[in-house]
N, C-alpha and C positions, 0 to 999 in steps of 0.2 A: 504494500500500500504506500509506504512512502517511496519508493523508487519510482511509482505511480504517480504522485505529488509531484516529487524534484522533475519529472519530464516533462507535466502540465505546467509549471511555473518555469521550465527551461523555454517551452514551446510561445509561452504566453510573451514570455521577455524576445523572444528573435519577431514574434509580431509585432509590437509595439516599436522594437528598433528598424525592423522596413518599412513599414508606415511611416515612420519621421525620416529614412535617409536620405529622401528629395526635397526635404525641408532644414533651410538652415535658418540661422539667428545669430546675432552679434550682442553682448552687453555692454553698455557704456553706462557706469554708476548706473541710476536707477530708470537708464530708457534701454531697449531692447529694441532690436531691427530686428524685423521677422521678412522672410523670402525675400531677400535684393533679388530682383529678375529684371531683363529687358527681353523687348522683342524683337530678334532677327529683322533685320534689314537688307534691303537688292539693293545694287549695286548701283551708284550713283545717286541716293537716298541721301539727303544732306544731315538729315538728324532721325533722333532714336531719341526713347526712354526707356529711363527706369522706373518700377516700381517697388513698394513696401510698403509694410505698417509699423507707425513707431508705436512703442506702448509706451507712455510714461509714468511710472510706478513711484513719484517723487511728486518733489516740487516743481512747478512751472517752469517752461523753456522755451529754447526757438530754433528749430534747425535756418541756421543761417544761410548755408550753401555748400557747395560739392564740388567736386573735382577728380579728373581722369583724364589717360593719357589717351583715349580712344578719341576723342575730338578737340577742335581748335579751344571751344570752350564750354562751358557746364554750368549750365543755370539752372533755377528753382522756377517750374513755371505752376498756372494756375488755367485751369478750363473752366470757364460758366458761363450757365445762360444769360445773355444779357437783350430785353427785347426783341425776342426768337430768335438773337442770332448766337451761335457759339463762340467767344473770344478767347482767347489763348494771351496770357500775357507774363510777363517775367514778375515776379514778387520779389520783395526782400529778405522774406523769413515766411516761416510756417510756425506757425503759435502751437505750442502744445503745453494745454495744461494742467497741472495738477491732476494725476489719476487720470488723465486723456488719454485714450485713443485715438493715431490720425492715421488715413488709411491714403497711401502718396499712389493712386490709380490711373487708369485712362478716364479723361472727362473731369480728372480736379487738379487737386498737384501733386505734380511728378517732379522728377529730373531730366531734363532736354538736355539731350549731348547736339551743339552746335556746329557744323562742317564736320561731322565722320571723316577718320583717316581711311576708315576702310569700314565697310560693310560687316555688321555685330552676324555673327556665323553661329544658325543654331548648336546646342551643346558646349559651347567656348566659354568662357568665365572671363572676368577682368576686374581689377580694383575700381571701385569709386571712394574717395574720404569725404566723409560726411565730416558739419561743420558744424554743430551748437553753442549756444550762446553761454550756458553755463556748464553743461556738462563737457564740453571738451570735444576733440576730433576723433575717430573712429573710422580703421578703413575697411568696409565690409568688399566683400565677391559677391559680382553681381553675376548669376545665370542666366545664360540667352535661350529663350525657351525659341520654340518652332515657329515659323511665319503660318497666320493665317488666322490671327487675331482682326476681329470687325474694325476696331479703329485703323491698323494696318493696311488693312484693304483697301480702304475709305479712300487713305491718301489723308486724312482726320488729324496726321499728326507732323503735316508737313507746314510751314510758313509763308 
């Protein structure tokens, strides 16, 4: 019976560890980056994002801004509605507060890699450093998941 035990709690724990192996996470003091991902880019596509969710398990912050060596330059941008039309625009920070969740998606704010050196290659990994205001810098790996995401398609996340 216990040899029966130790293989059900052996079995239980390799689930639990391939369920979270395509899932990473970064801590920085009391904020956490959960999946840094971007989406695959063709060729001659002048910009990419990234995506994440900060959690912040503290006191009040601000992700300031970011940086990589995949493009000329890396801003904080923001997507809304504005008067039915969709605006895309560069920010200076992302508020996250106390006990916040902020979810950095397509359609709100992300990270805009500005002039690609080259085309982000599904499966490929790359550094972005994140930049807050009180907590400090953090360089997470960002995953380029597959091309064929709707904003993608759209052309939704070109300039």
């Amino acid at each position: 019976m216990n040899r029966l035990l130790r293989l059900a709690a052996a079995a239980a724990t390799l689930l639990v560890a391939s369920a979270t192996a395509g899932a990473h996470q970064y801590q920085l003091g009391a904020i956490t980056i959960q999946h840094p991902h971007a989406r695959a880019t063709v060729p001659g596509q002048p910009t990419g994002g990234a995506f994440m969710v900060l959690v912040n398990k503290g006191a009040a912050d601000r992700l300031l801004g970011a940086s990589a060596d995949v493009a000329r330059s890396t801003e904080i941008h923001e997507m809304k509605m504005e008067n039915d039309v969709m605006r895309m625009r560069q920010v200076d920070a992302v508020e996250l507060g106390a006990g916040q969740t902020v979810e950095l998606k397509a359609g709100g704010y992300h990270v805009m890699f500005v002039g690609l050196k080259e085309p982000l290659k599904a499966g490929e990994r790359f550094p972005v450093k994140l930049k807050f205001e009180k907590a400090g810098e953090v360089t997470v790996e960002v995953t380029v998941d597959a091309p064929g995401a709707a904003m993608a398609a759209s052309g939704a996340m070109k300039h």
